[in-house]
N, C-alpha and C positions, 0 to 999 in steps of 0.2 A: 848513318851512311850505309848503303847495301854495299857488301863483298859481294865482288863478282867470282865466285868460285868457278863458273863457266869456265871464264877466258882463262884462268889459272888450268885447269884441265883442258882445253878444247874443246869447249861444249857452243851447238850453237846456241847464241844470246836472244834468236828470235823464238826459241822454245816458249813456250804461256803456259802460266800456273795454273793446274787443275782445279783450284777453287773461283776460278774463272767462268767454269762450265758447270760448278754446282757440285762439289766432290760427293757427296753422298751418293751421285749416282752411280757413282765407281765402284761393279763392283768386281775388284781384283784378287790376289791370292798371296799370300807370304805363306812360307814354311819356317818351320827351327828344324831341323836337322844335326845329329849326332856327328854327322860327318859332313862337310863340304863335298859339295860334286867337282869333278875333277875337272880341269878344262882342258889337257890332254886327253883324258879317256872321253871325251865328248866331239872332239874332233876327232878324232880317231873313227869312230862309229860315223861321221857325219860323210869324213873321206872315206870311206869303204862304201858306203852308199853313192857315192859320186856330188857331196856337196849338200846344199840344202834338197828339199823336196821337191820336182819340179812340179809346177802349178801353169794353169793355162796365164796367155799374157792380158787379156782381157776379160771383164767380169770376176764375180769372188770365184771363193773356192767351191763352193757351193754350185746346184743345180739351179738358176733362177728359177727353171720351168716349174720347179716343186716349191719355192718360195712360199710360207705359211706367214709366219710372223711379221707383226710393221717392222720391226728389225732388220727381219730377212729382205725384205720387199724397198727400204729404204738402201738398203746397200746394192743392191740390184740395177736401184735407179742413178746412182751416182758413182763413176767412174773412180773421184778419188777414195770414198769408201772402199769399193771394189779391191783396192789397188793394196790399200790397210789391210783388206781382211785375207788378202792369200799373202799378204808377209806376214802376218799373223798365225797364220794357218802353215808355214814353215819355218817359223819359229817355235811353235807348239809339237810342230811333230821330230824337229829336231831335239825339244828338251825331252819331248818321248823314248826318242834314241839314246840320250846322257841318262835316263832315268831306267832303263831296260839295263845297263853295262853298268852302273854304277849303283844303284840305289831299285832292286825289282819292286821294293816292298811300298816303294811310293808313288808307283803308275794308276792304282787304283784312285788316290787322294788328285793325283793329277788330273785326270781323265772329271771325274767329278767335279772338281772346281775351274774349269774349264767350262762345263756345264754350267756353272753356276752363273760361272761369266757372261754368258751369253743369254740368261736369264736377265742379267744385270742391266746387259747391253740395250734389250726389249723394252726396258723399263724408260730407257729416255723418251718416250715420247711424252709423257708426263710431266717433262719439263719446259723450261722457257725458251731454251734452246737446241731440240734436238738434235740437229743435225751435228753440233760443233760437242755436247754430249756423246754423243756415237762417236765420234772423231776421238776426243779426250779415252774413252774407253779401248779403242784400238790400240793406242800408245802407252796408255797404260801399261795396259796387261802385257804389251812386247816388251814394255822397260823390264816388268817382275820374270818375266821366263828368263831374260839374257842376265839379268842380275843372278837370278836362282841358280842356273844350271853352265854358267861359264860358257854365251852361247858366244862372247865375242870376249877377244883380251880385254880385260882394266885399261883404261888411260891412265889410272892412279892407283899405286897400293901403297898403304900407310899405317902409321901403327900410334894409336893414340896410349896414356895412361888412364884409365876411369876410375881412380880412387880402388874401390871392394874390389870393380870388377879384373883390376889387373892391365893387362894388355890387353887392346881391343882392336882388331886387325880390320882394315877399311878400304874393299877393291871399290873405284867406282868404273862405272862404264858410260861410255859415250852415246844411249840411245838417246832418242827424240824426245822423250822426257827424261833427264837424268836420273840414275839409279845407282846403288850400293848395295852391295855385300856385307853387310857388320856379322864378322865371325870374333865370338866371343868363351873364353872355352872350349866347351868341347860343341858348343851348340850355334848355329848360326838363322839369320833373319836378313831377310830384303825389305827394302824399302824404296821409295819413289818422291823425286824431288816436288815441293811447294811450295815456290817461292813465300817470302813475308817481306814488311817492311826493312828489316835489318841482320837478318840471315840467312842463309840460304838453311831449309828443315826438311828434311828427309822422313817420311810415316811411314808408318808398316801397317797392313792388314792388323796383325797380332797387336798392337799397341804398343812400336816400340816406336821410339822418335830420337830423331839426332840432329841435331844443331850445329852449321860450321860457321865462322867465324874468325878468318883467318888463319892463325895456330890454333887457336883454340875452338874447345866445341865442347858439346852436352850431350847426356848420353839418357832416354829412356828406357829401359829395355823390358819388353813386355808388358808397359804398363809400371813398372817398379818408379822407386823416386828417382829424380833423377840425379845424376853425378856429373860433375865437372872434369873434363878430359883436355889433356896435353897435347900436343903431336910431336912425339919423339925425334929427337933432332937424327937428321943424315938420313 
């Protein structure tokens, strides 16, 4: 039987699983981080600035007239791409603004794989379905920025036991693809929901995997074995 962890959080249930669209073409971003980014110091920055970015209301962010890449040039032609890539493109620049106030030392790493993303993005054309690849790509990376940088409140904060690793602290957020926060220690990782047959599994860039399951769930982190984890009652 699939748990619907959606409807337990509020997530919409018409969201589609990234491996739907070919997940290797995703290519998105995780960090581990010494310290969490702050989600007061990040609105803070966001209202001083008056809110998100403003961005034009049609077309991307972007200049079509200079359009180079099929990338560039598919987004260009398709309204609802258009409409992804400057919420995208104000998502990005407000994790720019949590990342300048809270963490300077990690704008460079940002700025780069952002780049890399949009490297990634070019690449769907090589697949069976591009367009819905480009699509999968946009919400991705919008699910890893608001997980990483506290771009929107948690729906859910929760605190599992993982055996070695102790307490393992779990914000999830309500984007278009579901996403989490696993702060573990002192060090933390995002990751990005994919549905399966019988859990709902959350991946990370870095190789971490989480498994939910009702109360119970599974913890990879980084790649490590994995560990079975509790959810602490109240």
């Amino acid at each position: 039987m699939r748990v619907n962890i959606r409807a337990r959080q509020g997530w919409d249930p018409s969201v589609v699983a990234l491996r739907d669209f070919g997940h290797d073409a995703i290519n998105g971003w995780s960090c581990v981080m010494s310290h969490p980014p702050l989600l007061t110091l990040a609105r803070l920055v966001l209202l001083a600035a008056g809110g998100f970015p403003a961005v034009a209301q049609d077309g991307p962010s972007f200049d079509c007239a200079r359009a180079s890449s099929w990338g560039e040039k598919l987004v260009c032609s398709d309204q609802g791409l258009a409409t992804l890539d400057r919420n995208l493109q104000a998502r990005f620049e407000a994790a720019l603004a949590a990342a300048a106030v809270r963490m300077p030392a990690a704008l460079p790493e940002l700025r780069a794989t952002q780049r890399g993303w949009i490297k990634g993005r070019d690449e769907c054309w090589k697949g069976r379905y591009p367009h819905e690849c480009v699509e999968a790509n946009y919400l991705h990376r919008e699910a890893q920025l608001v997980a990483a940088w506290s771009l929107e409140d948690p729906s859910w904060v929760t605190t599992y036991d993982c055996g070695s690793a102790a307490k393992v602290r779990v914000s999830y957020f309500n984007t278009e693809y579901p996403s989490i926060r696993i702060e573990r220690g002192a060090e933390t990782d995002v990751a990005v929901a994919d549905l399966e047959e019988e859990h709902t599994r959350y991946a990370s860039d870095l190789g971490s995997v989480f498994l939910v399951d009702a109360d119970d769930a599974w913890l990879q982190w980084l790649g490590a074995s994995e560990e079975a984890c509790t959810l602490e009652a109240g």
